[in-house]
N, CA and C atoms as a LAMMPS dump frame, in Angstrom:
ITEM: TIMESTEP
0
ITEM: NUMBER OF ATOMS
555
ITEM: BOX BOUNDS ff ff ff
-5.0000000000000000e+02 5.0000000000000000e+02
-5.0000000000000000e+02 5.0000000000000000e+02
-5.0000000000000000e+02 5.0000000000000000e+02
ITEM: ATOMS id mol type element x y z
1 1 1 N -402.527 -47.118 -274.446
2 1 2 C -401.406 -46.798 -273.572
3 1 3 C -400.103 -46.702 -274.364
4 2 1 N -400.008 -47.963 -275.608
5 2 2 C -398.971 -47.508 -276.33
6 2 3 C -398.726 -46.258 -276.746
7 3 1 N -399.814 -46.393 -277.468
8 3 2 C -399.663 -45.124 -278.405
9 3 3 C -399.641 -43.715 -277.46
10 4 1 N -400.293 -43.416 -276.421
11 4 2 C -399.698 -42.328 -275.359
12 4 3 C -398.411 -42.341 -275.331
13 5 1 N -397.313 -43.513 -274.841
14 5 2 C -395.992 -43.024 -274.786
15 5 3 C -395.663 -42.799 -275.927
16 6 1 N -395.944 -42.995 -276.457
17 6 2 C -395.217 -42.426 -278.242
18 6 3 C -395.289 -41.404 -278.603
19 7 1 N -396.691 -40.594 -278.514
20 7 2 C -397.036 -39.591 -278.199
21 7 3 C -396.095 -38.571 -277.37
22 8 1 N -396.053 -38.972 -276.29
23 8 2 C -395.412 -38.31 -275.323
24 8 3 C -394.092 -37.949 -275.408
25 9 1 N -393.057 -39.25 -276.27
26 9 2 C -391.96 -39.111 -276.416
27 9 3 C -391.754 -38.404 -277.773
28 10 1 N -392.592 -38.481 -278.606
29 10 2 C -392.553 -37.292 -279.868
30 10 3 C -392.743 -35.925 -279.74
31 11 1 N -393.765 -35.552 -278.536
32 11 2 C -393.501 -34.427 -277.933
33 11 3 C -392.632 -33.563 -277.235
34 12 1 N -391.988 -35.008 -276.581
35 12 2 C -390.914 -34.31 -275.944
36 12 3 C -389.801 -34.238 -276.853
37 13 1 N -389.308 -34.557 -277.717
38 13 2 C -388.191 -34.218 -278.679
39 13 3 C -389.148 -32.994 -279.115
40 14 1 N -389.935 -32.88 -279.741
41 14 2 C -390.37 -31.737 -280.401
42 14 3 C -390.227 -30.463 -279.49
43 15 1 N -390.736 -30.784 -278.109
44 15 2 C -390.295 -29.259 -276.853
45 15 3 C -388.609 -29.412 -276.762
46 16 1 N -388.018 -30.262 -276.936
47 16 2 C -386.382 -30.43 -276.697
48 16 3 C -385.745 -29.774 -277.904
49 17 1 N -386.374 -29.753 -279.298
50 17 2 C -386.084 -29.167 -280.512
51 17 3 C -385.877 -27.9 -280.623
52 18 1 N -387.482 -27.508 -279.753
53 18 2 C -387.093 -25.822 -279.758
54 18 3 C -386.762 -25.486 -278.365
55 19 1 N -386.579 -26.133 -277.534
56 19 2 C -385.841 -25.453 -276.308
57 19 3 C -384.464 -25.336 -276.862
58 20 1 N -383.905 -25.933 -277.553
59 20 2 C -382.181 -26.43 -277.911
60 20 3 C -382.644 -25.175 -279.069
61 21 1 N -383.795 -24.871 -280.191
62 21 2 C -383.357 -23.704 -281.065
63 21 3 C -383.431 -22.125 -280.406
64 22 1 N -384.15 -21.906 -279.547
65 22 2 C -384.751 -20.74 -278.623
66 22 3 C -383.513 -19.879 -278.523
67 23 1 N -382.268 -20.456 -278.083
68 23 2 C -381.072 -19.69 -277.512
69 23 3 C -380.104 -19.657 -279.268
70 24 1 N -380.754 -20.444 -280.072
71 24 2 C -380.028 -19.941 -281.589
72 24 3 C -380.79 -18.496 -281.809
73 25 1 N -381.605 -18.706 -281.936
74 25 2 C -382.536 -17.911 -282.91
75 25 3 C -383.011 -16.87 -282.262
76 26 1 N -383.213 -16.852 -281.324
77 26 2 C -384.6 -15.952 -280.484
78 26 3 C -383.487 -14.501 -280.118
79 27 1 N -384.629 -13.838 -279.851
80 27 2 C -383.387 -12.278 -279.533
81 27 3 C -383.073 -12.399 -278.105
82 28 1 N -381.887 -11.778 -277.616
83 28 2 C -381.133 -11.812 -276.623
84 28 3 C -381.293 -9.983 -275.844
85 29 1 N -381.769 -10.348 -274.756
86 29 2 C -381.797 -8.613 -274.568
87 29 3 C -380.283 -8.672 -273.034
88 30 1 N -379.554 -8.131 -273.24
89 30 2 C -378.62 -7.972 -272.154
90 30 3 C -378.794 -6.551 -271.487
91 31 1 N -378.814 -6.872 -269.715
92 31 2 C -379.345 -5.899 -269.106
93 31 3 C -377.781 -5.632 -267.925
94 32 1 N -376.542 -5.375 -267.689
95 32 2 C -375.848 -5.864 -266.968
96 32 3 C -375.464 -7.495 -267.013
97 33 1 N -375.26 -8.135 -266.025
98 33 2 C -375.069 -9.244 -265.806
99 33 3 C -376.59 -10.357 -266.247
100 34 1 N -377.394 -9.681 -266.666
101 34 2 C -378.859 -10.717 -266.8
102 34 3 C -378.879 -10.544 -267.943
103 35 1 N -379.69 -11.566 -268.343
104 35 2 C -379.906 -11.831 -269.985
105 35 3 C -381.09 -12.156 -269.871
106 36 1 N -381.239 -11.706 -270.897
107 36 2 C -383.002 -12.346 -271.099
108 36 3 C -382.94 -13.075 -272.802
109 37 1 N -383.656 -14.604 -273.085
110 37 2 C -383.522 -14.748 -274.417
111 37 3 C -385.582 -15.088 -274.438
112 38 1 N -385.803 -14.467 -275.06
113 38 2 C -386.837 -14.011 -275.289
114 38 3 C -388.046 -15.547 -275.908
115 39 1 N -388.653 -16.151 -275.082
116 39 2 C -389.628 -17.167 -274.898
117 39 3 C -388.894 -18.715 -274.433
118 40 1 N -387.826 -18.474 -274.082
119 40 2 C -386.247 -19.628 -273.652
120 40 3 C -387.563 -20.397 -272.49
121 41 1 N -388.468 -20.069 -272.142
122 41 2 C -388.832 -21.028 -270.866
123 41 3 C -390.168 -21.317 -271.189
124 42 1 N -390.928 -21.138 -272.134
125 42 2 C -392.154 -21.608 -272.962
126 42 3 C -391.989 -23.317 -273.005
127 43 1 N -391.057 -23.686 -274.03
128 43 2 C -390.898 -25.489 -273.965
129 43 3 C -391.012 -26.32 -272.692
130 44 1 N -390.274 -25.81 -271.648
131 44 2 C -390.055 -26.061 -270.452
132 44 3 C -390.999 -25.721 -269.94
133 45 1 N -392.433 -24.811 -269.372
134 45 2 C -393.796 -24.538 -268.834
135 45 3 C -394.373 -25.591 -269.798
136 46 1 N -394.416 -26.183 -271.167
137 46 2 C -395.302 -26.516 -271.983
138 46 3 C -395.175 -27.936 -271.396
139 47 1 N -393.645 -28.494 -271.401
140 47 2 C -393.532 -30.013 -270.861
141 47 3 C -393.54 -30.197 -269.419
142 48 1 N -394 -29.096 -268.69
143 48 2 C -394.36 -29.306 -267.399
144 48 3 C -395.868 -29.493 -267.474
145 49 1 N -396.537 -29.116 -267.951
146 49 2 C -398.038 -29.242 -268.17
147 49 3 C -398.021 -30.572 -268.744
148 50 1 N -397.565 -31.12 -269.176
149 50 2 C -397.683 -32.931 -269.824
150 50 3 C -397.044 -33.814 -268.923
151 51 1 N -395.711 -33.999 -267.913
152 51 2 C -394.858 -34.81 -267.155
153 51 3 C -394.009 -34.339 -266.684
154 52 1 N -393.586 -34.943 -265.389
155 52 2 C -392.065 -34.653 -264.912
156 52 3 C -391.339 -35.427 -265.845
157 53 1 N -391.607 -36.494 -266.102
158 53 2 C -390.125 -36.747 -267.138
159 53 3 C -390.217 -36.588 -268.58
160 54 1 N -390.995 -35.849 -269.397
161 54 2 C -391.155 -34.975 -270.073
162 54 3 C -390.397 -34.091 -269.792
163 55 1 N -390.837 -33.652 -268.531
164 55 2 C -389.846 -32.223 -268.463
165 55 3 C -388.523 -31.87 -268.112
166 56 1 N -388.121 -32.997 -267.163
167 56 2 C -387.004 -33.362 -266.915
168 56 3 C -386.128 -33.1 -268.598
169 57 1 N -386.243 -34.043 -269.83
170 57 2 C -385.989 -33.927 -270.719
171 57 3 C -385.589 -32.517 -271.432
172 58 1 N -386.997 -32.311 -271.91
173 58 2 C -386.823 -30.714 -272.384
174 58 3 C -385.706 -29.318 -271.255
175 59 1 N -386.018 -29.896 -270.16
176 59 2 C -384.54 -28.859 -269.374
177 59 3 C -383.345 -29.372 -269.487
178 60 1 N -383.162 -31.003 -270.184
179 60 2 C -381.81 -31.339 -270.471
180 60 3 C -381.604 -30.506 -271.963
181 61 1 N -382.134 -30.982 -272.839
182 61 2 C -382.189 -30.195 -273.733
183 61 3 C -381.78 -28.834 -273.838
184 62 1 N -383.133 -28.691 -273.572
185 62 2 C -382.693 -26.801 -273.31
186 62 3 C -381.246 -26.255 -273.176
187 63 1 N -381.263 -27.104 -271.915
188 63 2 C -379.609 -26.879 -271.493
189 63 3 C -378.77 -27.02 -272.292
190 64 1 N -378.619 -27.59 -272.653
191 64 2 C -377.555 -28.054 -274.155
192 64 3 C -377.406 -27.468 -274.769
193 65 1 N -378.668 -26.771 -275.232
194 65 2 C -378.682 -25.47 -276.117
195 65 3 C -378.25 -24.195 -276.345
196 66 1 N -378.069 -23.839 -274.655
197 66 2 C -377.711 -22.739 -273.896
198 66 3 C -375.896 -23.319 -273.76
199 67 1 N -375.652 -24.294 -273.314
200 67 2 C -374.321 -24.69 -273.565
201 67 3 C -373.226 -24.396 -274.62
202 68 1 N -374.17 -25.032 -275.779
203 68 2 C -373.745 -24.398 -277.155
204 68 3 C -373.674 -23.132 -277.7
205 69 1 N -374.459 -22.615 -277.263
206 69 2 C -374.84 -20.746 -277.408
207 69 3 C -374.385 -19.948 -276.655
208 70 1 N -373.966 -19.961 -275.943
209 70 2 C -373.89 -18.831 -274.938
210 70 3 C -372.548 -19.278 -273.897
211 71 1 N -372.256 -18.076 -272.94
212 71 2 C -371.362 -18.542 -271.849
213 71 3 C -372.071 -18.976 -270.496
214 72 1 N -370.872 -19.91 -270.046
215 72 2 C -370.768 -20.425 -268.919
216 72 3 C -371.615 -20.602 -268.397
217 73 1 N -372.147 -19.303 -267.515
218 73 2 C -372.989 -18.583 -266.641
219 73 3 C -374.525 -18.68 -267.36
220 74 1 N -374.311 -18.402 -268.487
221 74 2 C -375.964 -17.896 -268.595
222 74 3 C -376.08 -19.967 -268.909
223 75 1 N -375.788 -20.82 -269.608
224 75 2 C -375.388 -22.088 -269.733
225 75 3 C -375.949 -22.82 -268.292
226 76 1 N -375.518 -22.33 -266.821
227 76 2 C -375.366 -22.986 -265.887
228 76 3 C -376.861 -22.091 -265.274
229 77 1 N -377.409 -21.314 -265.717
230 77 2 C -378.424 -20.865 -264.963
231 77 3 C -379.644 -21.678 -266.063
232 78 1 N -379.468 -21.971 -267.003
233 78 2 C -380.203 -22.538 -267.547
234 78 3 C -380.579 -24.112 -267.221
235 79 1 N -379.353 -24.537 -266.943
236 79 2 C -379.429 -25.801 -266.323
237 79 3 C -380.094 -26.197 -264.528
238 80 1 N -380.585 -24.93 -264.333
239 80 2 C -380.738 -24.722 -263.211
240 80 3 C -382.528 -24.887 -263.001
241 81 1 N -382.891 -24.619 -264.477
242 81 2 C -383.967 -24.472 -264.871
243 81 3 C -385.192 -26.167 -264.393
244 82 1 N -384.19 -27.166 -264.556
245 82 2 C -384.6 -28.054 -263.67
246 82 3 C -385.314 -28.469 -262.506
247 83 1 N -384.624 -27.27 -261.927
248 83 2 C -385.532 -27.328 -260.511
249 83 3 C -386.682 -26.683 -260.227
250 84 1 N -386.963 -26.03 -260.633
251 84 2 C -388.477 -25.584 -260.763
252 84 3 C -389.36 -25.829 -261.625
253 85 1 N -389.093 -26.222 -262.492
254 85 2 C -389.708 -27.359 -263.781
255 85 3 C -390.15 -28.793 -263.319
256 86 1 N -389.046 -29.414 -262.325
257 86 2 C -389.671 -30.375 -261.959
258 86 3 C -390.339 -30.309 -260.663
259 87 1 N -390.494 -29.27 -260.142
260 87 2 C -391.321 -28.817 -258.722
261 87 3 C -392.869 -28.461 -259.866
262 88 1 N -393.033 -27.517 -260.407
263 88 2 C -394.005 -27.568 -261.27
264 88 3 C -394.569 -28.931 -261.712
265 89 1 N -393.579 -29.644 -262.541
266 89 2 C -394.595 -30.748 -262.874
267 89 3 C -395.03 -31.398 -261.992
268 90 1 N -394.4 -31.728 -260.607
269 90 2 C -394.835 -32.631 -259.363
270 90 3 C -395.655 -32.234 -259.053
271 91 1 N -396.505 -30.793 -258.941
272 91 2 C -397.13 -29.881 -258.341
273 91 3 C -398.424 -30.432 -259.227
274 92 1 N -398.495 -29.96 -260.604
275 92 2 C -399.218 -29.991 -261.321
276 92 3 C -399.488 -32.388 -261.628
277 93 1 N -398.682 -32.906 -261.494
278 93 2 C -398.704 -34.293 -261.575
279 93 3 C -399.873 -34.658 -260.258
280 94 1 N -399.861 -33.908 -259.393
281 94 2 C -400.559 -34.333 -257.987
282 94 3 C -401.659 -33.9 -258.414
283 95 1 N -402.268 -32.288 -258.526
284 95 2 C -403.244 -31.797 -258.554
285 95 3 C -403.407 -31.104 -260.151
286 96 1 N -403.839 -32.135 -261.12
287 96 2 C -403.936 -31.282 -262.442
288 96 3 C -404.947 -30.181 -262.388
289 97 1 N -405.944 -30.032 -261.557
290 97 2 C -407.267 -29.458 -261.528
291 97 3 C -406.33 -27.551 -261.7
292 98 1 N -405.423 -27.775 -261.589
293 98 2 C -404.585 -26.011 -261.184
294 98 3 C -404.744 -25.706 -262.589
295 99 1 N -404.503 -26.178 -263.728
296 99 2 C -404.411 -25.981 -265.269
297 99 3 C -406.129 -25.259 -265.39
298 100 1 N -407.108 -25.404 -264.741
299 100 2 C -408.319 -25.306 -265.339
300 100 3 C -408.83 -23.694 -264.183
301 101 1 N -407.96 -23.801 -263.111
302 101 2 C -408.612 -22.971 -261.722
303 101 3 C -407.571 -21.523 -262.313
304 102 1 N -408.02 -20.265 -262.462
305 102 2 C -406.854 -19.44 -263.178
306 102 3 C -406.663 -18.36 -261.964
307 103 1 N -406.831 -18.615 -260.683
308 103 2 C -406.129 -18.576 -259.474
309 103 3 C -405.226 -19.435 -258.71
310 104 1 N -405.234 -20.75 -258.993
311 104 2 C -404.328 -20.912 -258.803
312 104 3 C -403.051 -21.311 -259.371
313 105 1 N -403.782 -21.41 -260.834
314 105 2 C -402.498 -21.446 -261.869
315 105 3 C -401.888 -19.78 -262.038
316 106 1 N -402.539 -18.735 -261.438
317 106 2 C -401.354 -17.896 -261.116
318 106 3 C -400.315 -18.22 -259.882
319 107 1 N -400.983 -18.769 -258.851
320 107 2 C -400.628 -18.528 -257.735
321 107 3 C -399.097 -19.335 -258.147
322 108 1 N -399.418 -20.723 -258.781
323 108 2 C -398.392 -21.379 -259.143
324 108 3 C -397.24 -21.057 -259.906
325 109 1 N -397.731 -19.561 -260.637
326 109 2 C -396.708 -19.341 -261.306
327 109 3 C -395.688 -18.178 -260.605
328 110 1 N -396.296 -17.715 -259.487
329 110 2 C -395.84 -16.781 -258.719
330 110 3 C -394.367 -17.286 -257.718
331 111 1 N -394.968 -18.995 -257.367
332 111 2 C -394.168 -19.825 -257.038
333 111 3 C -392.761 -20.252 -257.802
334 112 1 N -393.401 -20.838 -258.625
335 112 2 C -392.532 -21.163 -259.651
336 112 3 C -391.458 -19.975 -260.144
337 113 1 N -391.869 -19.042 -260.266
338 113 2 C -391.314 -17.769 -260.881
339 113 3 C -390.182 -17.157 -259.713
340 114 1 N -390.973 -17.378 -257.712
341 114 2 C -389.905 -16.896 -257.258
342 114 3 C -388.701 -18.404 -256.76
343 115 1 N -389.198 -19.551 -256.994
344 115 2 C -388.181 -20.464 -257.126
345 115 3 C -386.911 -20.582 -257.834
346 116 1 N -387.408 -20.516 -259.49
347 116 2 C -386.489 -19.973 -260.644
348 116 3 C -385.77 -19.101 -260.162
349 117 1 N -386.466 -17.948 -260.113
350 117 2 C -385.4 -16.905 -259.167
351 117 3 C -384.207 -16.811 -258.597
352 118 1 N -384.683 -17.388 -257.208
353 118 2 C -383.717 -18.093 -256.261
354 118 3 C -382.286 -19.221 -256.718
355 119 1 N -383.061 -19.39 -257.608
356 119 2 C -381.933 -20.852 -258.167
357 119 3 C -381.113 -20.084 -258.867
358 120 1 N -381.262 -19.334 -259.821
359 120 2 C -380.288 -18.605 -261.021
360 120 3 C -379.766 -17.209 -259.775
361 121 1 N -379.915 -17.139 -258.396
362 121 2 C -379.134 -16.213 -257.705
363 121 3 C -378.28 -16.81 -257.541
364 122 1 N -378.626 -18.468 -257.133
365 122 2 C -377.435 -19.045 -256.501
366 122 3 C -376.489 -19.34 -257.32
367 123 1 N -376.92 -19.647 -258.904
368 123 2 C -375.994 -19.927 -259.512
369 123 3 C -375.196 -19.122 -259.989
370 124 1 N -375.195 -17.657 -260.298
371 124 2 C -374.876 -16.424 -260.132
372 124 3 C -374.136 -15.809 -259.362
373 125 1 N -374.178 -16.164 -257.664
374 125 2 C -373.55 -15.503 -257.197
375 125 3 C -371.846 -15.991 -256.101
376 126 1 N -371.468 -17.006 -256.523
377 126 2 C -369.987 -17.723 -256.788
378 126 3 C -369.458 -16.966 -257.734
379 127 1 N -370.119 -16.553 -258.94
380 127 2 C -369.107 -15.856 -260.231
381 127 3 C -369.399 -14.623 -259.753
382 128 1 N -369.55 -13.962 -258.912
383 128 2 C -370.156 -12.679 -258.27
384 128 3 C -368.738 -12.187 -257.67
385 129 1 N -369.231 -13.294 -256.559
386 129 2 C -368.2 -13.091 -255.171
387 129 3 C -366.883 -13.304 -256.042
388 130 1 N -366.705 -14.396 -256.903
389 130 2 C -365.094 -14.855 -257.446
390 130 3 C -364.83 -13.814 -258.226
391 131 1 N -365.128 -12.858 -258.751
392 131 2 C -365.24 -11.868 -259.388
393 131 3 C -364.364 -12.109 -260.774
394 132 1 N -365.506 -12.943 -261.015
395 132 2 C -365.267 -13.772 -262.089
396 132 3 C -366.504 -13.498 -263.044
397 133 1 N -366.434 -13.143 -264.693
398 133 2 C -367.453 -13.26 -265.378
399 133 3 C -368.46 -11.729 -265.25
400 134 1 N -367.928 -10.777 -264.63
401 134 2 C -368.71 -9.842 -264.414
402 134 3 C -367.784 -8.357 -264.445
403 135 1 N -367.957 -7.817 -265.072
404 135 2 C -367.391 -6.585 -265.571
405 135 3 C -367.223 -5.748 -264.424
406 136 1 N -366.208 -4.783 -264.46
407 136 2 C -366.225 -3.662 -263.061
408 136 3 C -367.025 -2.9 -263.132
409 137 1 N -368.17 -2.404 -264.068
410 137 2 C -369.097 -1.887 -264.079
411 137 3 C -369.993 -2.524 -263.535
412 138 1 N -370.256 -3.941 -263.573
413 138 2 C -371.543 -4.953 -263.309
414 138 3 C -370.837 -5.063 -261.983
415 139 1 N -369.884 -5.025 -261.448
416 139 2 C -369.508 -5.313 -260.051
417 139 3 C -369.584 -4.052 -259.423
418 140 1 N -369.43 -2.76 -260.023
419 140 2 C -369.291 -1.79 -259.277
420 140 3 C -371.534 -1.54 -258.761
421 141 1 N -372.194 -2.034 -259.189
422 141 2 C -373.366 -2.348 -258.994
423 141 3 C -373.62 -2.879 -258.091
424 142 1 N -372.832 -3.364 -256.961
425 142 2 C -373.168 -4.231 -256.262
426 142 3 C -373.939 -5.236 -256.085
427 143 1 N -373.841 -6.597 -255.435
428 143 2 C -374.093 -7.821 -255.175
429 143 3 C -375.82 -7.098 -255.205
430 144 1 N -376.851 -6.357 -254.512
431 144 2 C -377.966 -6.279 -254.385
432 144 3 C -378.41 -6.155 -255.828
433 145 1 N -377.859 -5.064 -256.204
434 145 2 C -378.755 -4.358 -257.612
435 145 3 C -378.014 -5.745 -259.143
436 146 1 N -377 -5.995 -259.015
437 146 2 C -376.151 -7.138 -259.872
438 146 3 C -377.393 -8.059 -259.865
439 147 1 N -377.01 -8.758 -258.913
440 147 2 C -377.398 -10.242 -258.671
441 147 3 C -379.175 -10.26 -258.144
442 148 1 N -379.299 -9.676 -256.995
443 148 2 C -380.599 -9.89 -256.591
444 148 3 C -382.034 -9.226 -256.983
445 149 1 N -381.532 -7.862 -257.639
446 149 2 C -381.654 -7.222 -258.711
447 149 3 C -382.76 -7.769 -259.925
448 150 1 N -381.398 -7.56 -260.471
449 150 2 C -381.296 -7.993 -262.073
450 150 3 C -381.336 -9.185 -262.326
451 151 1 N -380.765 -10.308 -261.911
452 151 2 C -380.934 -11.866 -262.088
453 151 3 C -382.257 -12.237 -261.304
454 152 1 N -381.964 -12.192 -259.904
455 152 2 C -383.238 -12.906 -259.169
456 152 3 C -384.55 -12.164 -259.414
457 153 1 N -384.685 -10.775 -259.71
458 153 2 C -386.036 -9.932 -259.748
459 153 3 C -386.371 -10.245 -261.731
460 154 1 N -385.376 -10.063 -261.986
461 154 2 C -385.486 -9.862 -263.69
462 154 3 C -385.649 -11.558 -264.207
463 155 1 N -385.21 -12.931 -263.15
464 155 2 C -385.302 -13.654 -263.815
465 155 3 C -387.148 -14.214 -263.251
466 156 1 N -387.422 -13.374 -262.252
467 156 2 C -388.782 -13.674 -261.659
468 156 3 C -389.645 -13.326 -262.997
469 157 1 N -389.685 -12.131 -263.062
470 157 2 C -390.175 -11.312 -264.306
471 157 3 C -390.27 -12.382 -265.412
472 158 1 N -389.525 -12.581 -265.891
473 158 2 C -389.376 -12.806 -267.182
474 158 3 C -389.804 -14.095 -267.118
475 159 1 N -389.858 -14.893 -266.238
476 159 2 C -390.047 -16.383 -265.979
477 159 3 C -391.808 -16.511 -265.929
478 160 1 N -392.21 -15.248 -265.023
479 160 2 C -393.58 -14.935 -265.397
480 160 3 C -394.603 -15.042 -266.701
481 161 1 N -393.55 -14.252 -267.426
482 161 2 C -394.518 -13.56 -268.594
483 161 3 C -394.341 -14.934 -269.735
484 162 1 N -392.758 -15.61 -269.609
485 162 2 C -393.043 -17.055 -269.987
486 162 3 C -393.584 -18.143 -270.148
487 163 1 N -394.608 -18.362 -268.504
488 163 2 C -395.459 -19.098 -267.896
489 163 3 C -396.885 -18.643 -268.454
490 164 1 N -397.198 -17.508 -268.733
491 164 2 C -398.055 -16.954 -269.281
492 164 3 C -398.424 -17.272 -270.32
493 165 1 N -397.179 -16.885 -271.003
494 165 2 C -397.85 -17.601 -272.698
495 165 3 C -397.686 -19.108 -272.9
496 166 1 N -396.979 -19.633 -271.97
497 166 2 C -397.567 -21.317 -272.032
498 166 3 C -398.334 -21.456 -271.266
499 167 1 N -399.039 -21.034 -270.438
500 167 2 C -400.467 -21.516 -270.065
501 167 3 C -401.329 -21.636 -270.886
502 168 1 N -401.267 -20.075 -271.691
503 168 2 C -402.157 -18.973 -272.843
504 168 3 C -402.015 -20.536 -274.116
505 169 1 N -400.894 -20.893 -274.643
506 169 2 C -400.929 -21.77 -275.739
507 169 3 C -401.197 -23.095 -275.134
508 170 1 N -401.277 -23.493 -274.131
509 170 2 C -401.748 -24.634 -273.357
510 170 3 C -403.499 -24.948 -273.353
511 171 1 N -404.169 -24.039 -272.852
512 171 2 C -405.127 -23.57 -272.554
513 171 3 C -405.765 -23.904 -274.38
514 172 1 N -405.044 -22.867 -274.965
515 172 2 C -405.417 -23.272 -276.54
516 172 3 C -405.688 -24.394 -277.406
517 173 1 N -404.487 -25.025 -276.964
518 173 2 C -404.01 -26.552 -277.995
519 173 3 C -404.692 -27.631 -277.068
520 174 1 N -405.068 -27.649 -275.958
521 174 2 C -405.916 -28.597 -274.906
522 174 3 C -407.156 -28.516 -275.604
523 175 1 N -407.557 -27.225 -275.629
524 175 2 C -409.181 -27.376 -275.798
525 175 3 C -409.77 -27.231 -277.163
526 176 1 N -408.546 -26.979 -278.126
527 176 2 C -408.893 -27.385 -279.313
528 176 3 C -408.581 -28.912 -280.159
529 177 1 N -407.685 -29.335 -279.367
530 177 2 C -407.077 -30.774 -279.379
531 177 3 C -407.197 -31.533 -278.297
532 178 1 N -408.637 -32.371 -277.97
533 178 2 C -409.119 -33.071 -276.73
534 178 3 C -407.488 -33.964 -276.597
535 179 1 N -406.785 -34.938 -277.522
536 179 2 C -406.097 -36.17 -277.449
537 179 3 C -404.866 -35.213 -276.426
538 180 1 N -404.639 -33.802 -276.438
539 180 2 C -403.4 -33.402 -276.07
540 180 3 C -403.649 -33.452 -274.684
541 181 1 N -404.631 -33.216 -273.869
542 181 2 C -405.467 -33.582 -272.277
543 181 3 C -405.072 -34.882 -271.746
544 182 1 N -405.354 -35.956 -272.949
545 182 2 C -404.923 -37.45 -272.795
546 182 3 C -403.261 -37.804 -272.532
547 183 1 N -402.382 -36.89 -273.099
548 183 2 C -401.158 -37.081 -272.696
549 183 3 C -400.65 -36.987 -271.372
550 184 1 N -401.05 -36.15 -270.711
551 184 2 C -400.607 -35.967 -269.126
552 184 3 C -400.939 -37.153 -268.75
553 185 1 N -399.824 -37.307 -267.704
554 185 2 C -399.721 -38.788 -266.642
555 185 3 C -400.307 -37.787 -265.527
């Protein structure tokens, strides 16, 4: 049991390491008002598959990272990232059997993906309406195609194909490394 939390807490600095390097390093694609930083939600799917407070962690992290890197907005949608990270891990903490069933670990990610969504609209759309942070081009786009668009559709998307490849490297490092199975609470 010791040695599990130790485990656990070396992991989670290690997903907090590269959630905090992801927004240095990784490429940035800007689409209008949405950003995409290219595998930013991998650490965060990876420490949802091990704990909520694992994961809790790695989205503080993360956040921090995005704080340091970037503005405001993209900063505060990241921090937002919380809430569906820890709906995931609760999800997955109740019923681990979803990691092994690959219907309903889509279904979950479909969830998850339009949760995320929803959260980075809301956080998005105060700097919308305040017409604040968004160019007269990105405003002349209106609130649908801007915000519900491009953030909530583009952050579904992308939150997807994220979840994907941490299942995909989950799926991997589980069944080639029995002890990493043993970490989940």
């Amino acid at each position: 049991m010791y040695g599990k939390r130790i485990m656990q807490m070396v992991l989670a600095g290690v997903l907090c390491a590269v959630g905090m390097a992801v927004p240095m390093f990784m490429p940035k694609i800007v689409l209008g008002p949405m950003s995409f930083t290219l595998a930013s939600h991998v650490p965060i799917f990876l420490a949802m598959f091990i704990s909520p407070l694992i994961t809790l962690a790695v989205c503080i992290g993360s956040a921090l990272g995005f704080f340091v890197t970037t503005p405001l907005i993209i900063a505060l949608r990241a921090a937002s990232h919380v809430v569906f990270a820890i709906l995931g891990a609760w999800i997955l903490r109740r019923k681990p059997e979803i990691l092994q069933r690959p219907l309903s670990l889509l279904l979950l990610n479909v969830l998850l993906a339009a949760v995320h969504g929803l959260c980075e609209v809301l956080v998005v759309s105060p700097f919308f309406f305040a017409g604040s942070m968004f160019s007269v081009q990105q405003m002349a786009g209106g609130y649908v195609m801007s915000v519900l668009v491009l953030v909530g559709g583009g952050t579904m998307l992308h939150s997807f194909i994220d979840f994907s490849i941490a299942a995909a490297l989950w799926q991997a490092v589980s069944s080639a490394v029995p002890q990493v199975k043993q970490l989940q609470d």
